[in-house]
Each structure stands twice: as structure tokens, then as C-alpha cells.
C-alpha positions in Angstrom: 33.1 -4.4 9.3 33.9 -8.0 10.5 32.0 -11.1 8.8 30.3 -11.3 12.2 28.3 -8.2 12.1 27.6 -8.4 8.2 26.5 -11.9 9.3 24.0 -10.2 12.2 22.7 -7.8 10.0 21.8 -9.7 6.8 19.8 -11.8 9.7 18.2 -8.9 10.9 17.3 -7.7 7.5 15.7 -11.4 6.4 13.7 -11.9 9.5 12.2 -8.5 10.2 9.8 -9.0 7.4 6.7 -9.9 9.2 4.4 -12.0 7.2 1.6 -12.2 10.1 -1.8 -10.7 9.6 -2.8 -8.8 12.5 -6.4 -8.7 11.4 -9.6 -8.0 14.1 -10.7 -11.5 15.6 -7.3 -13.1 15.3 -7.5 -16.1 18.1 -4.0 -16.0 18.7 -4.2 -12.2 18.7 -3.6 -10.3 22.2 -4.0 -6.9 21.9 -2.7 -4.1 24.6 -6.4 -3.4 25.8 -6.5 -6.8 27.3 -3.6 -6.8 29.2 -4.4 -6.7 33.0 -2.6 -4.7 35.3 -4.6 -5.8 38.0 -1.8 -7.8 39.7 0.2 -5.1 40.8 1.9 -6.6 43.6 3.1 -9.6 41.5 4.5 -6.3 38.8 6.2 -4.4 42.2 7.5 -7.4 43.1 9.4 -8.1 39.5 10.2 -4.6 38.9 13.0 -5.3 41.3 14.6 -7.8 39.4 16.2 -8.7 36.1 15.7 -12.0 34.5 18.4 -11.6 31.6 21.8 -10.1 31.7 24.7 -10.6 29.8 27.5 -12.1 30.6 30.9 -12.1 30.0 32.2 -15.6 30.4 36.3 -15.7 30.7 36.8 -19.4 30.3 35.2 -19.0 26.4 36.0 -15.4 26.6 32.7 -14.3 24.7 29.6 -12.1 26.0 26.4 -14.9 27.1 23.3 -14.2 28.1 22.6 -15.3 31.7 19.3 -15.5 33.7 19.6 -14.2 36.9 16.2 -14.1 37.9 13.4 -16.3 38.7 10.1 -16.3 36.6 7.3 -18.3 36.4 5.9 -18.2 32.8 2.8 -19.5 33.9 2.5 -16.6 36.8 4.2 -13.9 33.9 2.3 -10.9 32.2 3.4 -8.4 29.5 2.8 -6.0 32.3 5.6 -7.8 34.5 7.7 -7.9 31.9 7.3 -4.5 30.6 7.9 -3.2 33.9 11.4 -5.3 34.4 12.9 -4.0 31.3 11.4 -0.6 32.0 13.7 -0.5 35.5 16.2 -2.7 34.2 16.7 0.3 31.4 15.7 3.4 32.6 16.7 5.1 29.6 14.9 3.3 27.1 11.3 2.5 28.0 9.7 -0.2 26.0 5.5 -0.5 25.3 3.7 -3.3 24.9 1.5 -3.7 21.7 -0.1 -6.8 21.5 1.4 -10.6 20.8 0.2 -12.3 17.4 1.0 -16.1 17.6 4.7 -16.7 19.0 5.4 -12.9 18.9 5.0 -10.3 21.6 5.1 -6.7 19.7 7.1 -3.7 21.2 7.4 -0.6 20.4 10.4 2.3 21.8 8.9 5.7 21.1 12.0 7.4 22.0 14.8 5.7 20.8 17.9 8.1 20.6 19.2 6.5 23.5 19.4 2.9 22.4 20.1 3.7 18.4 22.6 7.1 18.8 23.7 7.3 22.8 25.1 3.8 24.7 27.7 2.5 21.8 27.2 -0.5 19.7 27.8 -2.7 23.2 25.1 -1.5 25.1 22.9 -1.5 22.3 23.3 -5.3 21.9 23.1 -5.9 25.6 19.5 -4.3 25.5 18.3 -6.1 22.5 19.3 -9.4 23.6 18.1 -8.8 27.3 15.1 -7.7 26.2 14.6 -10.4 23.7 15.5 -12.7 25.9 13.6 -11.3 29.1 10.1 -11.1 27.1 10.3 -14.5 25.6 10.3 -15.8 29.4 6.5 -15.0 28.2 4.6 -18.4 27.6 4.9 -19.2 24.6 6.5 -16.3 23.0 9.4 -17.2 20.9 10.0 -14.1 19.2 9.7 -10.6 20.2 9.3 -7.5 17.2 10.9 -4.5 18.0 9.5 -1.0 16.0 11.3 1.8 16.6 13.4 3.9 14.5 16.6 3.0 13.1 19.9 4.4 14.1 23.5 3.4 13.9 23.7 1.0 16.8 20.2 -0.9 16.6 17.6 -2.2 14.4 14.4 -2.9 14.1 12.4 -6.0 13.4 11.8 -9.4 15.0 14.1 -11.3 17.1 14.3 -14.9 18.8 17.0 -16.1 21.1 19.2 -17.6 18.6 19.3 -14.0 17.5 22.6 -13.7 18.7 24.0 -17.2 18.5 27.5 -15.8 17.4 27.8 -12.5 19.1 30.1 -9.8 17.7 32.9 -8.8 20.4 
């Protein structure tokens, strides 16, 4: 393995330790119960587009994420955003848990797809377009990922500098 990925998954390893209590009556605790899916015509209308994607940019000629859509974070929900990586990956459907301070929590019950299925590439493309899709989220700058481990993704909490030197 190049220095690169040893260098990604030593970061992996030190920041998916979460030191956060998630205790009952946690101000900055938002649990899934009160999320509102009330708005339903702001969620059809961002189902329909993707906010991250990434990139290849020739000129550097390395992979960059790229927003591509619009989003208000003032006017964005876990439910929008759920529902944009949910159609922006079919094949991997994410669930929102709650968000503990800076951290939205998400979980992929069936992950066989992402960890064994789409290659080391597409694995990173969904982790960093998720990442980067649900910190769009007021004031989320992290987002923890809990499913089970395979060979081409991991677990644990994430931030957009994440992937500041990307493997190619």
C-alpha cells in the first residue's frame, strides 16, 4: 500500500473514536424522533439534485470534491439531505440517527455494497460525497458513519479535510 492510504487510514483509525456523551437531555443533542418530515415538497424538490460530486480536475490531475448543487443551510433538514444521498446512491441507503454537537450520526444497515461491491474508487466517492453533502447541514462539521467494516470503507467520523490528500 502507498504512504497515501496508510496515511488515510491511520486518520481514520485516530478520529473514529468518539469521545461525545450521547446522554438523555443533551442540549445540543437532536435525536431522529424530532426530525420533521413535514416539508415534503422542499425534500421532493432536493431529492433531484446532488450537492457534492467528485471531480476529476485535469489541470492538477487529482479527484476534488465539487458542489454542484444549491443548498440553503438555513432552509436544510436531515430529511433533505437524507433523501439526496439516498437518490444520489441508490444502492447504499443511509439513516439518520441524531446529531450530537458538530456531528450528524449515520448509520448504513446494509453495507455490502459500499464495503465489498463498487471498488476502492467508488467507495471513496461515496464517503466524501456524503460527508461532504451532510455537513451542508448548519453547523455540522463532522458526520459519523456506523456500519460494518469491509475492505473498501470504514467506519467512524469524518470532516471535510477528511480527504485533503486523496489517494489516486
Amino acid at each position: 500500500m502507498s504512504n497515501r492510504i496508510w496515511l488515510v487510514i491511520l486518520w481514520v483509525f485516530i478520529f473514529s473514536c468518539d469521545t461525545q456523551s450521547d446522554q438523555e437531555g443533551d442540549p445540543h443533542s437532536i435525536k431522529i424522533d424530532s426530525v420533521e418530515n413535514s416539508d415534503s415538497q422542499s425534500i421532493s424538490n432536493m431529492e433531484s439534485d446532488k450537492i457534492w460530486i467528485l471531480d476529476f480536475d485535469e489541470q492538477h490531475n487529482e479527484y476534488k470534491p465539487k458542489k454542484v448543487g444549491s443548498a440553503n443551510p438555513d432552509q436544510l433538514t436531515p430529511a433533505m439531505v437524507v433523501a439526496v444521498v439516498n437518490k444520489t446512491w441508490p444502492n447504499i441507503q443511509v439513516k439518520f440517527l441524531k446529531i450530537v454537537n458538530d456531528t450528524a450520526f449515520i448509520s448504513i444497515p446494509e453495507s455490502t455494497v459500499l464495503t465489498q461491491q463498487m471498488g476502492s474508487q467508488g467507495a471513496l466517492e461515496f464517503m466524501i460525497t456524503t460527508t461532504f453533502t451532510f455537513t451542508e447541514l448548519k453547523g455540522i462539521h463532522q458526520v459519523s458513519f456506523d456500519f460494518e467494516e469491509g475492505d473498501h470503507a470504514v467506519p467512524g467520523v469524518y470532516n471535510r479535510h477528511s480527504w485533503d490528500v486523496l489517494p489516486m
